[in-house]
Phi, psi and omega in degrees: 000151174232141163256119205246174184232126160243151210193166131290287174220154205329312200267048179089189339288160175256151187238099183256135201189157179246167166189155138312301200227095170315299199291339177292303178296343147334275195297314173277350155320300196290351184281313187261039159215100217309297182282150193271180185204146193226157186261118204261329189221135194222157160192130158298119172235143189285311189258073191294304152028271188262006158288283138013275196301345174280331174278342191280313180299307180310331166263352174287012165310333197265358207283140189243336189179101163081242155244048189229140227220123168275078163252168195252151155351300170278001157270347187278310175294322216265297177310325218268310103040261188322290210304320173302302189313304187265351168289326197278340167283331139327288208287329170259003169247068030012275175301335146320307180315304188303310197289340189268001192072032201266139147283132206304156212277158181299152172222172196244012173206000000 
């Protein structure tokens, strides 16, 4: 799965999101919407989840509807960035846990 940044233009608003086929979700985005839109970020993750929802928390001050963020492209990038970062350190302090026989560490998201 990739987690993506969808936009009108560098400067927002944005559509932070996972799909399998970025570009697909692209085509059904662009039907109900007047304005054209382009794929600004696209980045593979294992833990798309939660990755998403940690970048969706970091904007939400900015959240205007749904998953759509009055942000410019690159702070939309920047969350999306972070969320990858901390799913993926979740995902290797698990598995440390796991090799050690440990139960997995509490995660806050």
């Amino acid at each position: 799965m990739n987690v993506y940044v969808i936009a009108e233009s560098p400067n927002g608003p944005c559509k932070v999101g996972f799909a399998a086929d970025v570009r697909g979700r692209l085509s059904g985005l662009q039907n109900g919407n007047p304005r054209p839109l382009a794929i600004f970020h696209q980045e593979r993750c294992e833990m798309y989840r939660t990755a998403e929802r940690v970048a969706h928390s970091r904007l939400w001050a900015r959240r205007m509807c749904g998953e759509w963020f009055d942000v410019p492209v690159s702070e939309a990038i920047s969350a999306v960035r972070y969320g990858i970062e901390k799913a993926l350190s979740a995902m290797v302090a698990r598995e440390i846990a796991r090799s050690r026989g440990e139960p997995p560490p509490p995660s806050w998201y």
